[in-house]
Residue frames as qw, qx, qy, qz and C-alpha x, y, z in Angstrom:
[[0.449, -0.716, -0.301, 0.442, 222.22, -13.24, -33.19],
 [0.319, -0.435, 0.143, 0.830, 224.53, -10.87, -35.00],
 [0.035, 0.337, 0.527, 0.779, 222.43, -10.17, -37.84],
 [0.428, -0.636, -0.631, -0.116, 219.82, -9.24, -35.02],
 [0.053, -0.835, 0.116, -0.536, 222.22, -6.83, -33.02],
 [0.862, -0.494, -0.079, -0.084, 222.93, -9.58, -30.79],
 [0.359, 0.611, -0.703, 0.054, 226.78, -9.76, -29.67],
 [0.941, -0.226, -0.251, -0.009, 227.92, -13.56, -28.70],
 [0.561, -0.597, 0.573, -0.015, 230.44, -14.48, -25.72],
 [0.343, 0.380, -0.835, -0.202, 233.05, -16.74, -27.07],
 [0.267, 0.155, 0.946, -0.095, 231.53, -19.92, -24.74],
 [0.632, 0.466, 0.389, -0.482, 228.03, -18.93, -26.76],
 [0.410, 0.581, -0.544, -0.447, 229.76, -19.37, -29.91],
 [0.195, 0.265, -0.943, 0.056, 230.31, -22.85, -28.86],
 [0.279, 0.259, 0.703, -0.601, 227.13, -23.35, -27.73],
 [0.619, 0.586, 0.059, -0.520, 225.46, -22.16, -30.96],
 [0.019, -0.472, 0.743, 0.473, 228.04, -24.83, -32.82],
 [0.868, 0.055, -0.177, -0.461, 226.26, -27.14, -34.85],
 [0.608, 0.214, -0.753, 0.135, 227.08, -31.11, -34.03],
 [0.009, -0.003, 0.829, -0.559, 226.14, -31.24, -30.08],
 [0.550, -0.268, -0.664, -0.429, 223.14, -33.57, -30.01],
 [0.640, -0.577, -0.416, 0.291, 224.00, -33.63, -25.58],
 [0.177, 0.626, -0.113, 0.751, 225.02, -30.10, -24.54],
 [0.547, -0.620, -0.496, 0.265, 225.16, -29.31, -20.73],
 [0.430, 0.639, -0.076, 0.634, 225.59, -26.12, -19.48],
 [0.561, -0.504, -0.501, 0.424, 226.84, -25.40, -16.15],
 [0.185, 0.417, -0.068, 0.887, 226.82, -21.33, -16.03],
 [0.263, -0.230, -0.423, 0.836, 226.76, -18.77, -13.53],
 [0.172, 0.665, 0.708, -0.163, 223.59, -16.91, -13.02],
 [0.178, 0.935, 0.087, -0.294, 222.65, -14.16, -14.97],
 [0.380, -0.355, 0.662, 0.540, 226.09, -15.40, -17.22],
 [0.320, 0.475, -0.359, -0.737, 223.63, -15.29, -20.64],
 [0.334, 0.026, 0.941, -0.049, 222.10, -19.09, -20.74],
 [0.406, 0.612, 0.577, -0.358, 218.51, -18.54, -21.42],
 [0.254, 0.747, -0.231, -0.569, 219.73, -15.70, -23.94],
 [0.117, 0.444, -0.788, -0.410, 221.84, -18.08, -26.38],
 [0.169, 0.193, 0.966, -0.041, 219.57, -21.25, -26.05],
 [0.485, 0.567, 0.635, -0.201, 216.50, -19.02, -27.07],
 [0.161, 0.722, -0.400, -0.541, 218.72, -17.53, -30.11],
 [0.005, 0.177, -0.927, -0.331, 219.34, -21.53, -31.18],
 [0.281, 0.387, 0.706, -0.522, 215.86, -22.08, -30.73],
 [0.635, 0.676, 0.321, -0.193, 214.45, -20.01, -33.57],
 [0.340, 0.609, -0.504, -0.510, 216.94, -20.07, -35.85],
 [0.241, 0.114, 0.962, 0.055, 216.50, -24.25, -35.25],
 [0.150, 0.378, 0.669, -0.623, 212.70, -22.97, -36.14],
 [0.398, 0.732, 0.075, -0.548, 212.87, -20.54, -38.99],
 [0.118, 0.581, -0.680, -0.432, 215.35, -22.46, -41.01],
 [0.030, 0.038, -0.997, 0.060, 214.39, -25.98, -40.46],
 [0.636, -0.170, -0.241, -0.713, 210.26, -25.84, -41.72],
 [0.871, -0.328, -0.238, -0.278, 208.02, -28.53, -38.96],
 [0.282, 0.393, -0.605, 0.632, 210.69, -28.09, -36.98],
 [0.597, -0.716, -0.277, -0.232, 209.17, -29.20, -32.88],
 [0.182, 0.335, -0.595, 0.707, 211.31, -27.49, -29.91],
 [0.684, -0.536, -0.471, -0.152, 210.31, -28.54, -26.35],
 [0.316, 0.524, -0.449, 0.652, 210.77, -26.83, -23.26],
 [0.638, -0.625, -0.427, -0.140, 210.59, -27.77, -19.91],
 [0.092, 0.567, -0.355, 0.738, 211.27, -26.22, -16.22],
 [0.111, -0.110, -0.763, 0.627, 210.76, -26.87, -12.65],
 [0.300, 0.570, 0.617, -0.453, 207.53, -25.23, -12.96],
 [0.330, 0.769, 0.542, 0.074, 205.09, -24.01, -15.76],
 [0.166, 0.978, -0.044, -0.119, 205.97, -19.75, -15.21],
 [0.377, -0.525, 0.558, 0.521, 210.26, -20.90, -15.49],
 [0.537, 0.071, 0.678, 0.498, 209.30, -22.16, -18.95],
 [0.293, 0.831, 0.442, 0.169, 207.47, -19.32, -20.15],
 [0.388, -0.873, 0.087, 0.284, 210.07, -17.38, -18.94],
 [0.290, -0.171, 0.718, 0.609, 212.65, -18.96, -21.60],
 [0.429, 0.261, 0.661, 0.557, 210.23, -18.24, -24.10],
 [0.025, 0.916, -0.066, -0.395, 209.82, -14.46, -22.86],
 [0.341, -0.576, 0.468, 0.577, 213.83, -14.67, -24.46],
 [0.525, 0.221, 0.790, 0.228, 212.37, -16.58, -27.38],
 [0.152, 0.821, 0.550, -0.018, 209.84, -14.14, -28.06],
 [0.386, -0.757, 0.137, 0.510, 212.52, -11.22, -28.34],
 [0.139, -0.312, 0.655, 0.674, 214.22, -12.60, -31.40],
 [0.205, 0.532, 0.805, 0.162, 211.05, -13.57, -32.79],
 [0.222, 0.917, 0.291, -0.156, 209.50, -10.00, -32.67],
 [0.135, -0.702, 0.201, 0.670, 212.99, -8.65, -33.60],
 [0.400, 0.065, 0.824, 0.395, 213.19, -11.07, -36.68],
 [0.487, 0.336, 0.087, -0.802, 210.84, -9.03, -39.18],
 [0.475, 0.223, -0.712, -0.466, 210.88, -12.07, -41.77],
 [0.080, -0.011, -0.956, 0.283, 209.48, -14.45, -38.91],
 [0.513, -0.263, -0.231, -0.783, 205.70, -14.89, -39.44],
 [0.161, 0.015, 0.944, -0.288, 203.97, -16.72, -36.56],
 [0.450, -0.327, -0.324, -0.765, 200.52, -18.12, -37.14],
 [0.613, -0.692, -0.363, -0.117, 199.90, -18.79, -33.44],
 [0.127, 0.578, -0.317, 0.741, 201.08, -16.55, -30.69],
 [0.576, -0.693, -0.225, -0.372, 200.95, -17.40, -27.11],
 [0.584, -0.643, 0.495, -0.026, 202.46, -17.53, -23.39],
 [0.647, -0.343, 0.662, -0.160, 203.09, -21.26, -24.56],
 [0.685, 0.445, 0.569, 0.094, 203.16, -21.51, -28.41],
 [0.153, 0.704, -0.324, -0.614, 205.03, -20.35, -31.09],
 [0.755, 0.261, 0.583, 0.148, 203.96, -21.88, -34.28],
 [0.074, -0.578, 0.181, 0.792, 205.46, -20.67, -37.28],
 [0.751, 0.403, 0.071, -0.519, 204.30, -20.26, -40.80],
 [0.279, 0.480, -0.823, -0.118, 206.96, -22.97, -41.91],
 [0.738, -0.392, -0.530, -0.145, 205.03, -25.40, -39.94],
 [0.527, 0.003, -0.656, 0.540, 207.63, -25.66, -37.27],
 [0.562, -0.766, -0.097, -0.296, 206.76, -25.11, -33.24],
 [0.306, 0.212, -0.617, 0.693, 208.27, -23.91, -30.01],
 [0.675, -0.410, -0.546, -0.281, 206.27, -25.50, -27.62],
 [0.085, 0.525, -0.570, 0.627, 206.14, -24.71, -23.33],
 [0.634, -0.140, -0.706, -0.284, 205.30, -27.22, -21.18],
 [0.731, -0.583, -0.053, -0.352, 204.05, -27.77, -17.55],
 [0.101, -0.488, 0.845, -0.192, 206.32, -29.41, -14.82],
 [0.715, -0.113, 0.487, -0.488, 203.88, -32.25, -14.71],
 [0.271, -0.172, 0.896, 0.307, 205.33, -35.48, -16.27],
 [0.413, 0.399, 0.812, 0.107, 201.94, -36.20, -18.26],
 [0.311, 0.789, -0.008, -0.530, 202.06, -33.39, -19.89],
 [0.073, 0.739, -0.592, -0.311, 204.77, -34.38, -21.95],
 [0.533, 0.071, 0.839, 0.084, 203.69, -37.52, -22.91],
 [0.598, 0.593, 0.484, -0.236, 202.27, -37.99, -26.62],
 [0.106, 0.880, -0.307, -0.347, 205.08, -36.44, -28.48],
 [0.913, -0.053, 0.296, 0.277, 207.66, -38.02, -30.71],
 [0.709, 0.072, 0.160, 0.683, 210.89, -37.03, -32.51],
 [0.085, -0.953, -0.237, 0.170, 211.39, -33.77, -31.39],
 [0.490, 0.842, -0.059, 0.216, 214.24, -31.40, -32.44],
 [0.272, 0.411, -0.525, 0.694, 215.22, -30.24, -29.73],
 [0.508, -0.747, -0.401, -0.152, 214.70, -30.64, -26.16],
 [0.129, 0.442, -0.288, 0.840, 215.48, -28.25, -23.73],
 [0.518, -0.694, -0.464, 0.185, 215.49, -28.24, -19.38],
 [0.085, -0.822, -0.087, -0.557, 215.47, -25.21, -17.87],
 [0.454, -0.611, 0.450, -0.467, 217.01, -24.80, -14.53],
 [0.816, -0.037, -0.560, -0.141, 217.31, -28.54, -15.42],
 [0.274, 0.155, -0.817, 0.484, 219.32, -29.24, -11.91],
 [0.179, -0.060, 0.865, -0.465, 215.86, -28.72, -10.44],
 [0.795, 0.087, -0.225, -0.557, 213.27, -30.49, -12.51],
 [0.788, -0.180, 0.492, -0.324, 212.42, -34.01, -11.07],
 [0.024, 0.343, -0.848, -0.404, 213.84, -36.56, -12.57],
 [0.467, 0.384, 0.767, -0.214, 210.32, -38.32, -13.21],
 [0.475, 0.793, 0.152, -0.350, 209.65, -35.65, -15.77],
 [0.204, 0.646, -0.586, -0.444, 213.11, -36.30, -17.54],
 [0.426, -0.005, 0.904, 0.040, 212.46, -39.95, -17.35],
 [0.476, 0.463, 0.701, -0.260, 209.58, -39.68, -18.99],
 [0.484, 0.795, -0.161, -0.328, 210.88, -37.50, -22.12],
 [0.173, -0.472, 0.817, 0.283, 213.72, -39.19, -22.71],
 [0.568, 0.397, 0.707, 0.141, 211.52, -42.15, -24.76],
 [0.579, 0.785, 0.109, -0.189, 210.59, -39.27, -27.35],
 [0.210, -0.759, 0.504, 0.355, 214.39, -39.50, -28.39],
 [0.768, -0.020, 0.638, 0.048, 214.13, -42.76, -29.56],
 [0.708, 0.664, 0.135, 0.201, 214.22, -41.70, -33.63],
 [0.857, 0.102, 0.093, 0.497, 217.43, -40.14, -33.36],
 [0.188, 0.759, 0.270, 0.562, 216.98, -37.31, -34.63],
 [0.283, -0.916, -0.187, -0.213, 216.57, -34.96, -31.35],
 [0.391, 0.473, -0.430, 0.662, 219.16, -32.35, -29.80],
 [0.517, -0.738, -0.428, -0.078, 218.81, -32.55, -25.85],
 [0.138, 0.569, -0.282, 0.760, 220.16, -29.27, -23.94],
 [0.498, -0.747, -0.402, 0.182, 220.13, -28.66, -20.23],
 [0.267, 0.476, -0.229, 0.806, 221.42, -25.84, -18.70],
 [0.654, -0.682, -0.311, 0.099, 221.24, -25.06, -14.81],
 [0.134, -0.612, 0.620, -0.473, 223.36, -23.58, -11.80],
 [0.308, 0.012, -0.897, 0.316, 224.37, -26.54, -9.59],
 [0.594, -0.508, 0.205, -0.589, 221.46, -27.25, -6.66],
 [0.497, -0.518, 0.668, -0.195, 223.85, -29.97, -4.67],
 [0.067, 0.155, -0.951, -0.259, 225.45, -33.72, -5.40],
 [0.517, 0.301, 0.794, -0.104, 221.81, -35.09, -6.67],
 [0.618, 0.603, 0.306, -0.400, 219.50, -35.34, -9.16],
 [0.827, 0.412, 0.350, 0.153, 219.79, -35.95, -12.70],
 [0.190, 0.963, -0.131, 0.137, 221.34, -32.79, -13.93],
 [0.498, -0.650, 0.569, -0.075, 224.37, -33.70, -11.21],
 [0.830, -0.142, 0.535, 0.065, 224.41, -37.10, -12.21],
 [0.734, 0.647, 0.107, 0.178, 224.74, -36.66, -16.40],
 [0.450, 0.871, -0.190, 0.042, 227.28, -34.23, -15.71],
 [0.472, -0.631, 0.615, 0.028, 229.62, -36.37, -13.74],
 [0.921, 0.264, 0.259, -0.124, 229.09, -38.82, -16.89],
 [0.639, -0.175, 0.499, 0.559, 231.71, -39.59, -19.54],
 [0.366, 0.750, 0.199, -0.514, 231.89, -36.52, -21.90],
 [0.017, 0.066, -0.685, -0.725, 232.18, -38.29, -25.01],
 [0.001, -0.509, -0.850, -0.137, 228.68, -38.68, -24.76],
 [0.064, -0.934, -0.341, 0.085, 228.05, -34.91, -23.59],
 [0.286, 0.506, -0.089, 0.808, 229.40, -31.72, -24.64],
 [0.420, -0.823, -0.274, 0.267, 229.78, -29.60, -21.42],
 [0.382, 0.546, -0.014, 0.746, 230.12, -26.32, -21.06],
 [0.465, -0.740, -0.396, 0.281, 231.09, -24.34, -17.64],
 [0.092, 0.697, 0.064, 0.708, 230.76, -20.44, -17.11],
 [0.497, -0.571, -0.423, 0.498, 231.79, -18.84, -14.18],
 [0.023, 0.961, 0.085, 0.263, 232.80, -15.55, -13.39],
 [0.197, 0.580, -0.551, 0.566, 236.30, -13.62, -12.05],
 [0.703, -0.355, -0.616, -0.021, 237.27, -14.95, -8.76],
 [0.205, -0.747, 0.141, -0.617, 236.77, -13.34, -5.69],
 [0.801, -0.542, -0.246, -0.064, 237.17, -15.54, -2.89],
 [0.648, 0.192, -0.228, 0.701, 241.06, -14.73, -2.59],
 [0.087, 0.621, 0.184, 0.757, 239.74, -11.30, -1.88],
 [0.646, -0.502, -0.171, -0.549, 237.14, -12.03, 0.38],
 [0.892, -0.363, 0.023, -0.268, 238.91, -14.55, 1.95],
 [0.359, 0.756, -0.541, 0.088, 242.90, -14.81, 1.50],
 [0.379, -0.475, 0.759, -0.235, 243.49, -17.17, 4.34],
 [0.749, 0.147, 0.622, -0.173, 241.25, -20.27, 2.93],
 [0.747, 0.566, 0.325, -0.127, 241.23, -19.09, -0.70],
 [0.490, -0.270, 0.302, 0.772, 244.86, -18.76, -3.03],
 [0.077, 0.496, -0.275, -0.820, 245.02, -16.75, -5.57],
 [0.690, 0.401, 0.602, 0.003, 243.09, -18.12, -8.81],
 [0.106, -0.449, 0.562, 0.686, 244.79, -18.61, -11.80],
 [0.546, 0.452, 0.092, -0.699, 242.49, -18.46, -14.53],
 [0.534, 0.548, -0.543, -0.345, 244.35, -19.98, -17.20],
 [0.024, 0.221, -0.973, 0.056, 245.39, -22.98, -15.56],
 [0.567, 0.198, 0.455, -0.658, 241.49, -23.42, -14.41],
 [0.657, 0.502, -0.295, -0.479, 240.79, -23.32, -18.17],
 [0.302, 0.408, -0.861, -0.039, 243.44, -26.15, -18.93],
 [0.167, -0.203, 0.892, -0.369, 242.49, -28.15, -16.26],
 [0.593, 0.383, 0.441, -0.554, 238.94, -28.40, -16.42],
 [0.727, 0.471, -0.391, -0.311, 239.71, -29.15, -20.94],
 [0.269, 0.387, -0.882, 0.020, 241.56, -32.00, -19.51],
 [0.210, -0.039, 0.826, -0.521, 238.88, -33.13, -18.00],
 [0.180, 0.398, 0.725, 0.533, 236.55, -32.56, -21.06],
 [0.134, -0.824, -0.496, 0.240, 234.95, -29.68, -19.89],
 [0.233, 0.549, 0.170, 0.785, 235.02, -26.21, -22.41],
 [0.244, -0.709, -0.467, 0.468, 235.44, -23.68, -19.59],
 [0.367, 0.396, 0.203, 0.817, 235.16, -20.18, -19.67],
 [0.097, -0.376, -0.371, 0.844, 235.29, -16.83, -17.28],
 [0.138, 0.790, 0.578, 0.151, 232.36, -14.89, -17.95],
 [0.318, 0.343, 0.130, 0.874, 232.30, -11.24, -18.75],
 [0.344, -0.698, -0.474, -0.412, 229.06, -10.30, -17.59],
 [0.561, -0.785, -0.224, 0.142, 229.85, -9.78, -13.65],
 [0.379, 0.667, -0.453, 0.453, 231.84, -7.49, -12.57],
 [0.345, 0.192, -0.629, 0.670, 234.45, -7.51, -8.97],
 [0.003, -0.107, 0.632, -0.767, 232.31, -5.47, -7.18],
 [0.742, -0.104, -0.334, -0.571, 228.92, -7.20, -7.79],
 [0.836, -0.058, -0.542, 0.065, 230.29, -10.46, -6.95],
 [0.371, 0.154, -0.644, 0.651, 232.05, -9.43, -3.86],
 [0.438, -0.194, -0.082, -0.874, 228.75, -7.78, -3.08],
 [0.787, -0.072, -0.514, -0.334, 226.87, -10.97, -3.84],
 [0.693, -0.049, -0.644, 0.320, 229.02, -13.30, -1.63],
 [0.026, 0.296, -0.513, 0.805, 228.57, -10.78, 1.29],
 [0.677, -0.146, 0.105, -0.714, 225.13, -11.40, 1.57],
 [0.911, 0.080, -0.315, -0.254, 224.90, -15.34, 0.25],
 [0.605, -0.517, 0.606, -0.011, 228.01, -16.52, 2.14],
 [0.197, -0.617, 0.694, 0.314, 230.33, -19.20, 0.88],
 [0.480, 0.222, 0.846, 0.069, 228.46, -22.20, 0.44],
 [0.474, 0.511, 0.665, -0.270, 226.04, -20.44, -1.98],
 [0.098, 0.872, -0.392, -0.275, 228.13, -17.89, -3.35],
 [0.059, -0.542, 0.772, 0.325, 230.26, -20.46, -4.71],
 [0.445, 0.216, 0.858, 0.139, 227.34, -22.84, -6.02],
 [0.415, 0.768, 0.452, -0.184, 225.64, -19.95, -7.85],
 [0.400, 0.872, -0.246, -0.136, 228.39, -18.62, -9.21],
 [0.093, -0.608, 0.763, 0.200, 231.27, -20.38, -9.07],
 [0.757, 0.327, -0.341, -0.451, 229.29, -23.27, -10.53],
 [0.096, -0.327, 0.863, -0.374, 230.61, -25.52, -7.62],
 [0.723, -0.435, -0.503, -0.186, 227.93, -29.09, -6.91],
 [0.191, -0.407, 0.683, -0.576, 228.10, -28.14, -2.81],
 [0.249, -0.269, -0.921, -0.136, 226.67, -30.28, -0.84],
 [0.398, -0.748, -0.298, -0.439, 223.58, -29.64, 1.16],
 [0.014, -0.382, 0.432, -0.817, 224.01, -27.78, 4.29],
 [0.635, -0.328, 0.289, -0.638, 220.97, -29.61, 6.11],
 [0.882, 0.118, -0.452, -0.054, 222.06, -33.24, 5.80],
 [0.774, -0.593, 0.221, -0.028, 223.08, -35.22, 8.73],
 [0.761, -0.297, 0.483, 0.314, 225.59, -37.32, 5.88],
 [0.312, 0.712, -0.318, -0.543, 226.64, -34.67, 3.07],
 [0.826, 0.532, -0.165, -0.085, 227.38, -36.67, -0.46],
 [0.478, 0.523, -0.658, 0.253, 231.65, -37.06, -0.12],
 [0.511, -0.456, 0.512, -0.519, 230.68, -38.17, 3.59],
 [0.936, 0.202, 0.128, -0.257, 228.87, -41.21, 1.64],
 [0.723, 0.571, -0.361, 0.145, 231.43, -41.77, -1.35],
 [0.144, 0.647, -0.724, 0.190, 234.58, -41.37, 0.89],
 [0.579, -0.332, 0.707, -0.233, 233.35, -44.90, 3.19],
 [0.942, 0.264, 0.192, -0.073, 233.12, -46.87, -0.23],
 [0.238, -0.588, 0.747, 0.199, 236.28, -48.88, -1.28],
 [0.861, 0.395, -0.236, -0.217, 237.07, -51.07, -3.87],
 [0.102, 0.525, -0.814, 0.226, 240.02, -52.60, -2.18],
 [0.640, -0.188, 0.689, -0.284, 238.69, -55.95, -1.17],
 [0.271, -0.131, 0.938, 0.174, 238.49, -59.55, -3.11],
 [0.680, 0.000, -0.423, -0.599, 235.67, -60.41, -5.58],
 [0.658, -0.327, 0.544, -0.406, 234.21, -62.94, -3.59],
 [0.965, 0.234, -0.090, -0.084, 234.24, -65.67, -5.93],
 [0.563, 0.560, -0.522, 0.311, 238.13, -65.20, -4.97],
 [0.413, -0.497, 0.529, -0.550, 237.39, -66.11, -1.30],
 [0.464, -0.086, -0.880, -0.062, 238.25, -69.44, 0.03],
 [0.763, -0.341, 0.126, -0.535, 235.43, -70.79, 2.55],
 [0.052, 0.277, -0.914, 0.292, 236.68, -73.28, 5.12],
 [0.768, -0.221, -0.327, -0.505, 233.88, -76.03, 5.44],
 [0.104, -0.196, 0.797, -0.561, 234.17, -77.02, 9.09],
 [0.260, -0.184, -0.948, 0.016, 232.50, -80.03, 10.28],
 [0.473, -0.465, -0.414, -0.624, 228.65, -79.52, 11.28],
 [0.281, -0.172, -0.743, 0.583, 228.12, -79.08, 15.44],
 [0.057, -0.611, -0.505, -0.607, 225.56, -78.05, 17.02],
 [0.036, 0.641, 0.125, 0.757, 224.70, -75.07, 18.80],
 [0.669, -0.503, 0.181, -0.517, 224.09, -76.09, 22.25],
 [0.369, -0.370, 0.810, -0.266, 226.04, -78.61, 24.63]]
């Protein structure tokens, strides 16, 4: 990126580290996702000859869309020769390929050790279509990235990151907080630093984006209101607004306070029968 003119955010620096084979990234929109993931992309490409990168997206034009960004450092790169060029192909003369794929789960069959994979918007792609890549992992070998804004407590994307993060690196970008502003009675003050802390004690590498400013975002949240305003940018899982029984509605009536049954006695009372 910097030998390209590119400058990195500290969380992209950490993103572009080598060693994270499970990388989530929870960032605020327009916070510089797409940008750094299609910077690791071809330098995973131009350095690393028969190199195969896979990318997938809720639909067909979101992944061609990450490899518009691709296609940027590729044309800026003058030493990068491609001998195929398309919407949905970048092959390079090293052998290696950056490859865009369909939302449709049989596309993505037929592949095997891949470099990297990469979801797009991963919080909505179907989880049929990650099911169904996840087998090409099997050699070992393969780095798998998601990166998303929250879209409520489901789906896969939701579920990995609530996982145990020795097994994923996660990274979460937000932006400055406004809701104090906007809202002083519901929202205190936000203290950045402690955010930070909290959220590394929790394994999670946060970090306040640069990109938005005050009066964008106060903008933003006029129109989008709270619920959305704080799942697109504050990088918040809400729940859904059209649900009869929201997600913590569910969780809060399960309890683990009761007996393993195998620790229940059963009184065996004498056999009578049902009727006078």
């Amino acid at each position: 990126m910097q030998s390209l003119g590119w400058h990195a955010y500290d969380w992209q620096y950490e993103v572009l580290r080598p060693g994270t084979p499970r990388l989530i990234l929870n960032c605020a929109r327009q916070s510089g996702k797409s940008t750094v993931i299609g910077a690791r992309c071809v330098h995973r490409a131009k350095y690393f000859p028969n190199s195969l990168i896979m990318l997938f997206a809720p639909s067909e034009g979101q992944a061609v869309e990450l490899m518009n960004k691709i296609s940027e450092f590729i044309k800026s790169d003058s030493e990068i020769i491609l001998t195929r060029d398309s919407t949905n192909t970048k092959q390079f003369i090293n052998g290696s390929r950056i490859k865009a794929f369909t939302a449709n789960p049989t596309s993505a069959r037929g592949y095997s050790d891949p470099d990297i994979i990469i979801f797009d918007e991963a919080a909505y792609v179907d989880r049929e279509l990650y099911l169904t890549v996840r087998p090409m992992m099997t050699g070992g070998k393969t780095d798998l990235i998601l990166l998303s804004t929250p879209n409520g407590k489901e789906g896969f994307f939701f579920d990995l990151w609530e996982q145990d993060p020795s097994i994923w690196s996660k990274v979460l970008v937000r932006p400055i907080d406004v809701m104090h502003e906007v809202l002083p009675a519901q929202y205190p003050m936000f203290d950045e630093q402690a955010f930070i802390k909290e959220q590394r004690e929790m394994g999670i590498k946060a970090f306040i984006s640069s990109r938005h400013t005050r009066d964008w975002l106060i903008e933003e949240h006029g129109d989008m209101g709270d619920n959305w305003f704080l799942q697109e940018y504050g990088c918040e899982f809400r729940s859904r607004q059209d649900v009869v029984f929201d997600y913590d509605m569910f969780t809060n009536t399960i309890t683990h306070d009761v007996d393993p049954l195998d620790k229940i006695r059963f009184e065996v009372v004498e056999d009578k029968p049902l009727f006078g």
